[in-house]
Structures are given as C-alpha cells and as structure tokens.
C-alpha positions in Angstrom: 94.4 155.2 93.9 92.9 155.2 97.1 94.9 154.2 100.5 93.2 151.0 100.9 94.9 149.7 97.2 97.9 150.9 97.9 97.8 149.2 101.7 97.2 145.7 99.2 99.9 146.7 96.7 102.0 147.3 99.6 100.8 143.6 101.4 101.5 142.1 98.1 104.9 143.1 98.1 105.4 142.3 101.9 103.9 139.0 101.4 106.7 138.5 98.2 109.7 139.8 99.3 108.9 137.4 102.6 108.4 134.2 100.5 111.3 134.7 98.8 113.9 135.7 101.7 112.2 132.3 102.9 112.8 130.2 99.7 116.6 131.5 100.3 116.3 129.8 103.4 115.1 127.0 102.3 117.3 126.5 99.2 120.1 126.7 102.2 118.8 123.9 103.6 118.3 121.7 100.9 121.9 121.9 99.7 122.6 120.8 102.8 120.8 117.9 103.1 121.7 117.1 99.3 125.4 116.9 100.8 124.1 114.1 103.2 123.2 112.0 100.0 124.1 108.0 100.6 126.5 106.5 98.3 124.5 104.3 95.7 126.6 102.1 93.1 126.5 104.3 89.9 125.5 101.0 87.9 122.2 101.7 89.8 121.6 105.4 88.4 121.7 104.1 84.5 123.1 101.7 81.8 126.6 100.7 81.4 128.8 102.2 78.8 128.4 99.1 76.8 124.8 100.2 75.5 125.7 103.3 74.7 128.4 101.9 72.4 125.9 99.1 71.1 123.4 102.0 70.2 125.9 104.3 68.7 127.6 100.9 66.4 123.6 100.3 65.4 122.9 103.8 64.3 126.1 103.8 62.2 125.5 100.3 60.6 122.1 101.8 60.2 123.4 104.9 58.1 125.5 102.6 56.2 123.1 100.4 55.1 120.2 102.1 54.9 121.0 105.8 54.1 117.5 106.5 52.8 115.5 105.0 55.5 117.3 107.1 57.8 117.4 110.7 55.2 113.4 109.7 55.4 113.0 110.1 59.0 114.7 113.0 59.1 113.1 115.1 56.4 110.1 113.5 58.2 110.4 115.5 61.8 112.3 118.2 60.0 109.2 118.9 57.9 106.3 118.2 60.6 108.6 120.7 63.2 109.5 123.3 60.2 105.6 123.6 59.1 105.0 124.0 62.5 107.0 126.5 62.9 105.9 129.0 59.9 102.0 128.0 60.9 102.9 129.6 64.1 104.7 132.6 62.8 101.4 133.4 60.3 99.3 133.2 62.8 101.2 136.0 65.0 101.6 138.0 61.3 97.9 137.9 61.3 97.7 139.2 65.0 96.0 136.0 66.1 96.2 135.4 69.2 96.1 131.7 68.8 98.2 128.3 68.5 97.6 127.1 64.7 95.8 123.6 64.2 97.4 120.7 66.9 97.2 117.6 65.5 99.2 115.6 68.7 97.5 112.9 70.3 95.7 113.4 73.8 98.3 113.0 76.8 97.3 113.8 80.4 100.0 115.4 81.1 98.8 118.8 79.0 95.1 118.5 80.5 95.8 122.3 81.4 93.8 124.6 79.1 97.2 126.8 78.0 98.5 123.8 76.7 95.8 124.2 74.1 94.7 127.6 74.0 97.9 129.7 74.4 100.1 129.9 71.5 103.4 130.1 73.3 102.7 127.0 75.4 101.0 125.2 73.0 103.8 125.7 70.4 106.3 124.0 73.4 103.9 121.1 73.4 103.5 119.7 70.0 107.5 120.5 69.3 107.9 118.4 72.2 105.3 116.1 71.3 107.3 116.0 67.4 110.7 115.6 69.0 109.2 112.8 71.2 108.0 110.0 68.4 111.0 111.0 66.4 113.1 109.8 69.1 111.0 106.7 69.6 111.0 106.0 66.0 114.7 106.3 65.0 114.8 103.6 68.4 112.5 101.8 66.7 114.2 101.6 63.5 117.3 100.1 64.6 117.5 96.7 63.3 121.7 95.4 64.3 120.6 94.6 68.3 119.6 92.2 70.2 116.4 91.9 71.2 117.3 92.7 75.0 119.7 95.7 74.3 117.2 96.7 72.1 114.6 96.4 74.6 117.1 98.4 77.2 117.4 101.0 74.9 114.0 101.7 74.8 113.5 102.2 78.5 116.4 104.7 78.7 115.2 106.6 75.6 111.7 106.5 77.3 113.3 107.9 80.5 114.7 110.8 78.7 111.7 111.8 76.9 109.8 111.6 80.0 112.0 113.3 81.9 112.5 116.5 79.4 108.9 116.7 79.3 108.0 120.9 79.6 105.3 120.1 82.3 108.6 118.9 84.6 110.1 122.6 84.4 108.6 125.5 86.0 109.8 128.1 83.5 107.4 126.0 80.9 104.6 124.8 83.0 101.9 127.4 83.0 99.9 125.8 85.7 102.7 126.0 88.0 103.3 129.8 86.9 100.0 130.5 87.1 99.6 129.3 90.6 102.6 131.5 91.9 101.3 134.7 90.7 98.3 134.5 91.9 100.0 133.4 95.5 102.8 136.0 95.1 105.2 132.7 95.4 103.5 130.9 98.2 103.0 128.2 96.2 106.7 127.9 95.5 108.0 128.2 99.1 104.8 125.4 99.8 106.6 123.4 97.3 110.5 123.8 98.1 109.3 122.9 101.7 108.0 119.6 100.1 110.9 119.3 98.6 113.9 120.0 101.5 111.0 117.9 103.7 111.5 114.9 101.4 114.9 115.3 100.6 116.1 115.3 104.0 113.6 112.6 105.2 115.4 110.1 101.7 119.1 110.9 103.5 119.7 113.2 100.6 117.8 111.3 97.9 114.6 112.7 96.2 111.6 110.4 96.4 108.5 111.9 96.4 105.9 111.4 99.3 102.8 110.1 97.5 100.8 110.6 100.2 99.8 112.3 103.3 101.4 109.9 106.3 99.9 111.4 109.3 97.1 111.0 108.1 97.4 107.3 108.3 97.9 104.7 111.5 98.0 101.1 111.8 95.5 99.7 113.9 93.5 102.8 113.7 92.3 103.2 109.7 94.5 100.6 108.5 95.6 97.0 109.0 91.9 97.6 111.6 90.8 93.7 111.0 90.3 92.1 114.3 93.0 89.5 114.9 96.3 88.4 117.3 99.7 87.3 117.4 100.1 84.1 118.2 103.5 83.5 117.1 106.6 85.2 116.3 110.1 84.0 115.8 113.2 86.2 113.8 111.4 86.5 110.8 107.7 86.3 110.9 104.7 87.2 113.5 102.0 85.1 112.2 98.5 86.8 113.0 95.2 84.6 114.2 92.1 86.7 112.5 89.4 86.5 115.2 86.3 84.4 113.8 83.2 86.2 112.9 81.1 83.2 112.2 79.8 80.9 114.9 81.6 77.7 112.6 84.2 78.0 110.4 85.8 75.8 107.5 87.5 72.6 108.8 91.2 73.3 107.2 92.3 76.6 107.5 93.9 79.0 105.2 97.3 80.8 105.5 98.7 83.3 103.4 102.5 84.2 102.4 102.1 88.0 101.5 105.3 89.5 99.7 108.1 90.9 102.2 109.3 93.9 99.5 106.0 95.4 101.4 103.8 95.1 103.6 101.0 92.4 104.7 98.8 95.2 104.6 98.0 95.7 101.2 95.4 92.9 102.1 94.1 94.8 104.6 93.5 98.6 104.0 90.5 99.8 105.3 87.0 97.4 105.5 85.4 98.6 102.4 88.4 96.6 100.3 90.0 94.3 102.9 90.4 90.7 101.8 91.3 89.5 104.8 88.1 91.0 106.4 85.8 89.1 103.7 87.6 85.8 103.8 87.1 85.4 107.9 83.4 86.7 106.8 83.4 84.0 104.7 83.7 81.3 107.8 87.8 80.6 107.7 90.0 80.5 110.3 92.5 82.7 108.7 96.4 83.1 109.3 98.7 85.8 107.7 102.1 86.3 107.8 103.9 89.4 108.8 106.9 89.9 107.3 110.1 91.3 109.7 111.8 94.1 107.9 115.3 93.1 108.4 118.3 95.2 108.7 122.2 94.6 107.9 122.1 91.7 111.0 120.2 89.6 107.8 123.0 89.9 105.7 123.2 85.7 105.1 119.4 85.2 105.2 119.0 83.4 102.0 116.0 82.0 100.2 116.2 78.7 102.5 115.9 80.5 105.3 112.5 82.0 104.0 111.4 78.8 103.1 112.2 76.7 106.6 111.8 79.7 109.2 108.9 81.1 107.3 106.8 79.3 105.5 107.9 75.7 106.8 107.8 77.1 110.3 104.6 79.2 109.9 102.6 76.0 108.6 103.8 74.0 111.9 102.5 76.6 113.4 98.9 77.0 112.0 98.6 73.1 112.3 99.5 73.0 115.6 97.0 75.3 116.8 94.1 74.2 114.8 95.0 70.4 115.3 94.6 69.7 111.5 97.0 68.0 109.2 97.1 70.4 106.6 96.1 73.9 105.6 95.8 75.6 102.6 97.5 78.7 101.2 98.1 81.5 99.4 101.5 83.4 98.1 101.3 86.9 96.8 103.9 87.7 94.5 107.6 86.7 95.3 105.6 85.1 98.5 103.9 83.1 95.4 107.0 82.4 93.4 108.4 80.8 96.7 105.0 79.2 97.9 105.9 77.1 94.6 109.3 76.1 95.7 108.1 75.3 99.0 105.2 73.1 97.2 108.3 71.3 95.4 110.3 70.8 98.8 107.5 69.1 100.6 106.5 66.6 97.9 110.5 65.7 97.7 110.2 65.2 101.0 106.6 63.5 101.1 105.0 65.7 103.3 101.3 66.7 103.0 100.4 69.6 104.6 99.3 71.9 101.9 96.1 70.7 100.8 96.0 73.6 98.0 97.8 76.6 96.7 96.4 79.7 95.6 99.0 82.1 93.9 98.6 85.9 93.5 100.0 87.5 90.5 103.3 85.2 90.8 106.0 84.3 88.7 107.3 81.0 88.1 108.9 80.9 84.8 111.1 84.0 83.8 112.1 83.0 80.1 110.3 86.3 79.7 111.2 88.7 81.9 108.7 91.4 80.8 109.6 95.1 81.5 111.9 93.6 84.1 114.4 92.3 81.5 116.3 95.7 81.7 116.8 95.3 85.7 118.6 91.7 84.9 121.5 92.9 82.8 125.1 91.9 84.0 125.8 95.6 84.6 122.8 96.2 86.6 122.7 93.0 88.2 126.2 93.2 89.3 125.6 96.9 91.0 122.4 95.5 92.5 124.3 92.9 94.3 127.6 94.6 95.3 125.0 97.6 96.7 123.1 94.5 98.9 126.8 93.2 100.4 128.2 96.6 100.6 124.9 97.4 103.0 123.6 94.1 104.3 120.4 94.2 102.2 118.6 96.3 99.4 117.2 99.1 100.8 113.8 99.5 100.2 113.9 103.3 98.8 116.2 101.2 95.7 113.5 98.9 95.2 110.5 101.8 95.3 112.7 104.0 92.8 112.9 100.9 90.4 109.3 100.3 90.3 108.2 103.5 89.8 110.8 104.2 86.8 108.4 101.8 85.1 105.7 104.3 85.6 107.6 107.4 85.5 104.9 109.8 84.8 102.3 108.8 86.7 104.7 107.8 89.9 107.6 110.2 89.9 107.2 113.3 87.9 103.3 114.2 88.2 103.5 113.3 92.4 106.6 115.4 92.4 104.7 118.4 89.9 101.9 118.8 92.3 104.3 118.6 95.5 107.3 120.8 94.5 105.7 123.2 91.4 102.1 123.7 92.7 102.9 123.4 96.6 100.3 120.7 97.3 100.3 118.7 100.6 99.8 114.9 99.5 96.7 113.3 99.4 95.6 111.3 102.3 95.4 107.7 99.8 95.8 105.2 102.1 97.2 102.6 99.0 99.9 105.5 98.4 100.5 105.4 102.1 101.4 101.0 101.9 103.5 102.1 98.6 105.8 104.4 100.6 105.7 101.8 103.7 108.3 99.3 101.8 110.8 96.7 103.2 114.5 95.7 102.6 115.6 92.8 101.4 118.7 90.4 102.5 121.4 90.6 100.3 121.9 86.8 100.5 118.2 86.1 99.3 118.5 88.8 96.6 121.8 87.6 94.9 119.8 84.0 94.9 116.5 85.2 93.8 118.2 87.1 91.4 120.6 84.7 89.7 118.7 81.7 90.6 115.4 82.2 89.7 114.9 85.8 87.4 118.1 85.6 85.3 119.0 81.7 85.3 115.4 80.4 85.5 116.6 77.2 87.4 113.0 76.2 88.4 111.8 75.5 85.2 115.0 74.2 83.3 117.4 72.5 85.1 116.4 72.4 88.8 116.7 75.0 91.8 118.8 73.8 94.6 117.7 74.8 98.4 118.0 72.9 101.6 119.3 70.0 100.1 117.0 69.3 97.4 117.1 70.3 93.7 113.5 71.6 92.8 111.7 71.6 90.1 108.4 73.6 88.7 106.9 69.9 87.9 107.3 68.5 91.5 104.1 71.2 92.3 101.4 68.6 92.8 98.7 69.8 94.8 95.4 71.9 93.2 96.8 75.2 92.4 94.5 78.1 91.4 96.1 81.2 89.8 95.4 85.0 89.6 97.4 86.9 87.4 96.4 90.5 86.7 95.6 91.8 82.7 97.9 95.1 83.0 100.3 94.1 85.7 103.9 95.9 85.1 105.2 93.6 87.6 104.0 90.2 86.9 102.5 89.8 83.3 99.9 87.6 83.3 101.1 85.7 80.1 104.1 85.0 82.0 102.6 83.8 85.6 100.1 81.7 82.7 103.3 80.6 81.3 104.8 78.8 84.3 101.4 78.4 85.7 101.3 75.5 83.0 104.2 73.7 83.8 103.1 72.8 88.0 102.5 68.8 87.8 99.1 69.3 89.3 96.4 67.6 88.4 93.9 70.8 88.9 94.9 73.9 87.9 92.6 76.8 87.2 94.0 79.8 85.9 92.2 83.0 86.0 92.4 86.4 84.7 91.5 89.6 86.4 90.6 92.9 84.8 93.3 95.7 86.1 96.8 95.6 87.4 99.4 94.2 90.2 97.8 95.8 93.2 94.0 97.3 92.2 93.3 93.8 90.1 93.6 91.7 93.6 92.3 94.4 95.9 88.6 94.2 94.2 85.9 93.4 96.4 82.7 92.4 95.0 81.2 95.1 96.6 82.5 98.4 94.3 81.5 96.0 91.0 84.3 97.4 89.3 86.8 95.1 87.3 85.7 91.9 86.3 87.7 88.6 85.3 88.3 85.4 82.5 88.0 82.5 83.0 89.0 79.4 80.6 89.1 75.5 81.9 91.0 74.6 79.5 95.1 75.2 79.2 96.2 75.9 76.0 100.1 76.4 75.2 99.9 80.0 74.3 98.2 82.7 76.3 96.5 84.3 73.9 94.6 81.4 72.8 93.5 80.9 76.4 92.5 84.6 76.5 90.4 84.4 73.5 88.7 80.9 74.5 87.4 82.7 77.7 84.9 83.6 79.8 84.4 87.3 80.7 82.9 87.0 84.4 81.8 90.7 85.9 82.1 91.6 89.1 85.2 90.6 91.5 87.4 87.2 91.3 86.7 86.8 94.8 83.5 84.6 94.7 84.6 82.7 92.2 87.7 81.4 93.9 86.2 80.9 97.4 83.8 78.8 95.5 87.1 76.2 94.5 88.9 76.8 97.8 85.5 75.8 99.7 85.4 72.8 97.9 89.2 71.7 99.5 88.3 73.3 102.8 86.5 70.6 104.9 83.4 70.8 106.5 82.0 73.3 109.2 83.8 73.4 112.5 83.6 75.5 115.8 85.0 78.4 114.8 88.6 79.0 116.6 89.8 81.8 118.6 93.7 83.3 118.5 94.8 82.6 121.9 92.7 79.2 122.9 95.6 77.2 122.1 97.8 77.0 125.8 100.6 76.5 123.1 100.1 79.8 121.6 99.1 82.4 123.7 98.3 86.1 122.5 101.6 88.1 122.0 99.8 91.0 120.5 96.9 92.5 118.8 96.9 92.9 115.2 98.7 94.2 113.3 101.6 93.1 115.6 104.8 95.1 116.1 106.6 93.5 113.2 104.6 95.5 110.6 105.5 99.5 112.7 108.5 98.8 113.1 110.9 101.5 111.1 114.5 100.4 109.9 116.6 103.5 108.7 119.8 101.8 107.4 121.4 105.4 107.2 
C-alpha cells in the first residue's frame, strides 16, 4: 500500500469520525428543540377511541358471520407471503444472487434499482407490498359500518401503511445507505441538519420544507406583476394592476383569492401568472390581499369577511373606476363565500356584481369528499377548542391536514430526500406559496365549519349572516364555474353539484384537466392540460362529463371569451393612484402579503 492510500484511508476516517461527533451534536440539538414542541389538542394527531371500538365490533361481527370469508383472506396473504418466502430461500440454495419473480405492481416509491435487483431489498418490498393490500382488503371487507366510519377507517389504515413503508427507514432504504457510504455519513449529518433546521423553525413540530425559501422574494421573482395599493383597511389591501393596454374593458374585474394562502398563487412568476394575462387581456384588474391575522382576530367571523372584505372591497373598486358594478371571481373558500355574498346582495337588491366567476369552489357539502374524515364530532370538536384555545388555526395545522391527503408525495418523499439523502430543497417557487400559508380566525372557522361543511345550511335550510338567512337559490347573476378533474380539495362533481342549484339564469360549468392548484394555474402558453365543456346541466355529473366537449389547450380563452361578453365596451385604460380618493399606499405586492405571524 503506498503512503498516498493510506493518507485517503486515513482522510476517510478523519472525515467519519468528524461527521459523526457532529451528528452527536446535532442529535443534542434536536431534542432540544423537540422539548419546545406547542401543545396541539390530541383529537388533532388521530381518531377518537370510538373508531377504534367501531372497527374492532365490525371485525368481530365479521368473524361471526362470515368465518370463511375471513379464513379466505387469510390463507390468501398467508400463501402469497409463505411462497414468497421459500422462492426466495431456493434461489439463495441455488447461489443465485437474485430476488425470485416480483409480480407487485409499479409504485414510485421503489424506482431505485435495489428494490428490483437485490434480493434482500427486493424481498422487503413485495412482503410489504403483500402486507399492504391485505390490510386494505380485510378494510375493505368490512360490511357492519357506516359509510363515513368506514370511510375514516380507510384513511387511518392508509396512513399506517404509508407510513411503515421500508423506503421511510434508513436501515431499509438502500438509496439512503448507499448515499452515506459513499459520503462517509455526510449525507446523514446534511440531513439531520435539515431536520433540527426544520424542527426548530416548526417550534418543535416536524414539517418538512418543500422548498428552497431564500431562494424566493416577493416583488423580485414572485408576486413581480406591476400593480399598487390603493386601499387597505384591518383585513384586506386591495391591489390596482397597472394597465398594459392603451383601453381597457368598461366594468372591471375583482378577485376574492382564498385567505388559508396567499393571493399569490395567481401570480408566480410571468410565464404562468393569471393576473399578468388578464390586465394583457385589456381589464382593469383588482385583487385582494388577504391580512394574516393573529389571536387579536379571535371574533372575526364569516360576516365580517363578507362586509369588511368583500362588501367593502367592491365599494372600493366602484368608487375608483366610477362604474356601478364589477365583476368577480372567488377562488376556493373565497368562492364558497363570493356565493353567499351573491345571496346577501340580491336580499338586499343591490347590483353590483354584474357576474361571478368561481374557482374550484364548494357550495354544497352533502358530499364532503376526502374531507369527510376532517368533519367528525371528535375532530371537529379538537379543531375548534385548538382555534379558541389560540385565537385562530394556525396555518402549520391546516398545511399538515392537506398534505395527510397526499402523504407520500407531500410528507414522506420531501422528508426522504431532506433528512435520509441530505438534499437542500428545490428552488420550486409553487412549493415556496405552499409553505407561505395563513391562519384562520377561530370565530370564522367554528362557522365555516358547522355552518357550511358539516351542516350544509346554504343549500337546505338557509345560512344566517348579517341579518339575512341565505340561500344557494338567491345566486342570480351569470355564474361561470371551474372545477378541477383530480382536485383532492374541491371535487369537481361536488362544486358541479351545488353549481346546479345557484338561481341563475346562465351558468356555464366547465371542467379542467389536472388538480386544485396546477388545473387553474395553466396558461395557454405551456399547452398542457386541456378542459370539458357541456352547455347543458344534467342532474348527475357524470352524465355531464360524458355529454362533453374535450377542448385542448388552457381554460383561460375560453372564459375570457364569456366574461368579455359582461364586461362593457373599451374604455381609457385606468391607472392605480389617479383617483384623489385613493392614492398609492404601496407597490405590489403590498405589505399585507410579507408580513410573518409566529403565534408561538
């Protein structure tokens, strides 16, 4: 061995034994800031007791009357993992180096060659693989539960399984394994510095960063669209685009983004920003900015969105453009509540929305989706003693509940590449907006909750705000609907469900390829995901579905073409700031949207 091998043998050893005096460092570190963890309600970490018991009465009643369905499935995975097993041990016998014939479907989370090459990691797989639809079938199979315990039961199972995947331990992740030996552990201390970074940055908690946030400024390579605010009061800044057409569209167009996150999403970078391409389009463009309140909201309650946002904001807007009415658009819960707001004005005869455009938003929660586990007594009940414990909901609550719905691909693959494989996060500008979220006031949550998702008062018997009891049918302006084909948030068929039910004389209801967030942001330009389109409004869903039109290309065209039609003619086009009323307070994006509110 010559001196210069043993002077690398040597380095490799220094380079060890100093990565892991430094993961002992590190470890030190992150127990402490584990200790610093916020008190949560429990009811918020899983199910009540109650499901357990319903599950465990269902499986016995299942045993009882049904012994041989149940001796079937067993002998079933018993067989599948026991021939496994022995075709495994024959191949070793035979001093084959090699996993014996895998029959498990494809899953992206074994796209590492080992999983398919190397006996040892390949036998983990398809046991785990085996175990897995076992598990899901014997859920499957139970017959004595109600559809939404049933339902609830099959989210939890889900989370387990997901959770006790091999790729989420290091010991069984060969990637992860791989990468530390050949980085004598650098990898590992890379990724336990992720980890105590995030850890301590979540007060304790562990939420993942998705992406990279220095690499990421608003103003500079987000939220860039030119634009001022003209007005602010203790809720909203509402932002004047600046024209980029000599003329523009007589009425003018506001829009209600959702206050869970930020306006922003509409506004990422040029190549995708729909607030760029409508003030291309010749409209003098308002947007809302959403404040992110803190505990001081405590008792801001649904009315008080309605009348010092979206009542207010609209006074506003008319104000400075001199026109009696606008049109406008509600994103989400911005969209559920644009509807209520539609209801309150024609209680109270007032005219000035011309036209509503809704963005992937509920109306009628009959069926709650994937959401029906969230709107359990037990979990409601923590939700809102957590909200008037703290004030509001804090957004890392509400980011930790969506992303449950998409564990894998929003939890535990982010949280593989970060903590196993010691990767920095990618500089994704819509994973920076998804870690940029916003509380919510408890008083607006307990009657958003109760009111609207669990009760569903705006459809049956009437929701009650400021006075008035609303109702879905007292919508009568032209309404124009997007709902999104694989949204987890908002199914479609529901939005198309209470989309129905607005007393309008026009509705159009459209369809767009892709899911809550990609299937809006989709400019024409990338040709990507295209949409359906079906005049007709046919009781059930799927029947409008398969009476439609495939359009390719972005829904964006096609709905500017109906909102030109209800936007008056051409006009001088209006600058933020001409009105003496409404002076420039800031340029866009405003302060509302930067500002950061650690509740602690």
């Amino acid at each position: 061995m010559t001196t210069e091998e043993k002077n690398d043998g040597t380095e490799n050893l220094d380079l060890l034994a100093a990565n892991i005096a430094r993961m002992e460092e590190l470890s030190s570190r992150l127990m402490a800031a584990m200790a610093q963890k916020r008190q949560v309600n429990p009811g918020l970490q899983g199910p009540g007791q109650d499901l357990y018991a319903k599950a465990a009465a269902a499986y016995a009643t299942e045993m009882f009357n049904s012994p041989s369905k149940l001796f079937e499935t067993q002998v079933g995975y018993w067989g599948k993992a026991l021939t496994h097993y022995i075709d495994a041990q024959q191949q070793l016998a035979h001093g084959t180096l090699a996993p014996p014939d895998d029959k498990t479907p494809q899953d992206p989370r074994f796209r590492d060659p080992h999983w398919a090459d190397h006996p040892f990691f390949n036998f983990i797989k398809q046991q785990y693989l085996m175990s897995s639809e076992a598990i899901t079938k014997a859920v499957e199979d139970l017959d004595d539960l109600e559809e939404t315990d049933h339902q609830r039961l099959r989210y939890f199972t889900r989370q387990i399984i997901d959770m006790m995947s091999p790729t989420n331990f290091l010991g069984t992740n060969p990637q992860a394994l791989q990468k530390a030996v050949e980085t004598q552990g650098q990898s590992l201390v890379d990724g336990l510095e992720n980890l105590v970074r995030d850890v301590e940055g979540a007060h304790g908690e562990m939420m993942v960063t998705l992406a990279d946030k220095s690499a990421f400024e608003l103003g500079r390579n987000v939220a860039t669209t030119e634009g001022s605010v003209v007005y602010r009061n203790e809720i909203l800044e509402l932002i004047h685009y600046k024209p980029v057409t000599e003329t523009v569209h007589k009425v003018p167009l506001i829009i209600f983004p959702p206050w869970i996150n930020k306006y922003y999403i509409l506004d990422l970078k040029a190549q995708n920003s729909l607030i760029k391409w409508i003030v291309e389009q010749g409209y003098s463009l308002f947007v809302v900015s959403w404040k992110n309140p803190d505990a001081s909201y405590r008792d801001f309650g649904m009315g008080d969105y309605i009348e010092r946002g979206y009542l207010d904001a609209i006074a506003q807007v008319k104000a400075i453009t001199g026109e009696p009415q606008v049109n406008a658009i509600g994103y989400c819960i911005a969209g559920t509540t644009l509807s209520l707001t539609l209801a309150l004005l024609e209680k109270r005869g007032d005219t000035s929305i011309k036209s509503a455009t809704f963005f992937t938003a509920l109306t009628d929660f009959s069926d709650q989706g994937e959401f029906r586990v969230f709107l359990t007594d037990d979990f409601m009940e923590a939700i809102e003693e957590q909200a008037k414990r703290v004030g509001v909901l804090e957004n890392f609550i509400m980011s930790r509940t969506f992303s449950y719905l998409r564990s894998n691909d929003l939890i535990y693959g982010p949280a593989i590449r970060s903590y196993m494989l010691g990767e920095a996060p990618p500089a994704f500008d819509l994973l920076f907006w998804n870690g940029d979220g916003a509380h919510l006031p408890a008083a607006m949550l307990v009657e958003y909750l109760h009111g609207l998702c669990r009760d569903n008062q705006f459809v049956t018997d009437g929701y009650e705000v400021l006075g008035e009891t609303l109702h879905i049918s007292d919508v009568k302006v032209p309404v124009f609907s997007i709902a999104c084909e694989t949204d987890h948030i908002a199914a479609w068929r529901s939005c198309y469900n209470g989309f129905r039910q607005y007393g309008s004389r026009s509705k159009t209801f459209l369809l767009s390829e892709s899911g809550h967030i990609a299937g809006i942001v989709n400019p024409p330009s990338k040709k990507k995901y295209g949409h359906y389109l079906n005049k007709a409004l046919p009781e059930a869903p799927e029947e409008w579905q398969a009476g439609a039109d495939h359009v390719d290309g972005s829904w964006w065209p096609t709905w500017e073409k109906w909102l030109k039609s209800r936007s008056g003619k051409q006009v001088a086009a209006r600058q933020p700031g001409a009105a003496e009323t409404h002076p420039i307070l800031a340029a866009a994006p405003g302060t509302y949207v930067k500002e950061v509110v650690d509740i602690g």
